[in-house]
C-alpha positions as CSV (number, residue, x, y, z in Angstrom):
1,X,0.2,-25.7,7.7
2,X,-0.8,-23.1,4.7
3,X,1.1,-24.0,1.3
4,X,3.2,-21.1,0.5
5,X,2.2,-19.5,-2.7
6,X,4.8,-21.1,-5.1
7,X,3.5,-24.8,-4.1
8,X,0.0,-23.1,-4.3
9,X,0.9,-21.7,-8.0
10,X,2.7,-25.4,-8.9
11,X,-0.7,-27.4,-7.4
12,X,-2.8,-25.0,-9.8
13,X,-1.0,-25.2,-12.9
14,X,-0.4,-29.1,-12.3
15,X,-4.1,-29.4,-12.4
16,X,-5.0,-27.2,-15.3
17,X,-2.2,-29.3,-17.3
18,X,-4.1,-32.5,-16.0
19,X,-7.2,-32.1,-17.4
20,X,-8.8,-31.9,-21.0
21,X,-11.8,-31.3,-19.8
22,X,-13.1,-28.5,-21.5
23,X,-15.9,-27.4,-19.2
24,X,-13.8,-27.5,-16.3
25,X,-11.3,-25.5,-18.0
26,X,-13.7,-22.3,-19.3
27,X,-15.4,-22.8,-15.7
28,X,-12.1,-21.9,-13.9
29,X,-10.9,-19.6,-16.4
30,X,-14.2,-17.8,-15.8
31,X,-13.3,-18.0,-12.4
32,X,-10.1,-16.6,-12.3
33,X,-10.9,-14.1,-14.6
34,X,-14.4,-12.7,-12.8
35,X,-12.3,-12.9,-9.4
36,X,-9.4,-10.6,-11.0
37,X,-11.7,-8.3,-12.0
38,X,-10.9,-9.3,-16.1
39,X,-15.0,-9.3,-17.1
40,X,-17.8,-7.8,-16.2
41,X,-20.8,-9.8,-15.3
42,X,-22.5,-8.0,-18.5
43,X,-20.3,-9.5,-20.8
44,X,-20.2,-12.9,-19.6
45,X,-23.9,-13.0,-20.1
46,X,-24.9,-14.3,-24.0
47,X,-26.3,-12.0,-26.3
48,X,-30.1,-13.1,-26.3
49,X,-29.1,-12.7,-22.3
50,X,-28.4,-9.1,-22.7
51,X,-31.2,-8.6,-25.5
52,X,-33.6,-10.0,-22.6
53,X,-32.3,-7.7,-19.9
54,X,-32.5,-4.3,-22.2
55,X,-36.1,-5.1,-23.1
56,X,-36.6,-5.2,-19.6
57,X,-34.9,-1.8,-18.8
58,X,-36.8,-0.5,-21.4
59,X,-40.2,-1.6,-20.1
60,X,-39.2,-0.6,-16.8
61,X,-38.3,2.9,-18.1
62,X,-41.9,3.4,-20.4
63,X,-43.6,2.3,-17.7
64,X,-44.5,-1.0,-18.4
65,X,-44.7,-2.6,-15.2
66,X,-46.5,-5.1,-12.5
67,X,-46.7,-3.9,-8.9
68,X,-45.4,-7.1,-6.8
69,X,-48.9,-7.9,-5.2
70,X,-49.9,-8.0,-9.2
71,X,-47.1,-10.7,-9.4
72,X,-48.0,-12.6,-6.6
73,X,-51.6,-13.0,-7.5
74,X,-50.8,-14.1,-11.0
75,X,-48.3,-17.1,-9.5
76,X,-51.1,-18.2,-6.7
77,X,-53.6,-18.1,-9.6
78,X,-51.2,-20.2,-12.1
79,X,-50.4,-22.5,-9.0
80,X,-53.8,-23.1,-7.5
């Protein structure tokens, strides 16, 4: 039988008060917070994370590309 929502609430909070852990806790506060809509992906993502991605947008928009068969020729060359 599905716990009603109150024992659902009272099981979660007894479990957050439980532990000291504090990885476990930012993990399910990141959780609950992604889930509820709280953060964006973007700004969960560190900054060298975001710097990384922007350099990539702006190669991608001056052009500064690799076609895919490019790609795949440079991993079968590093691999072989």
């Amino acid at each position: 039988m599905p716990a009603s929502i109150a024992d659902l609430k009272n099981d979660l909070h007894r479990m957050v008060v439980d532990t000291d852990d504090p990885e476990i806790l930012e993990q399910i506060a990141f959780l609950f917070a992604a889930m509820r809509g709280d953060k964006s992906l973007w700004d969960t993502l560190s900054e060298a994370e975001q710097q990384e991605i922007q350099k990539g947008l702006d190669d991608l928009r001056a052009g500064r590309t690799k076609s895919n068969e490019e790609v795949r020729a440079k991993v079968r060359a590093l691999l072989h």
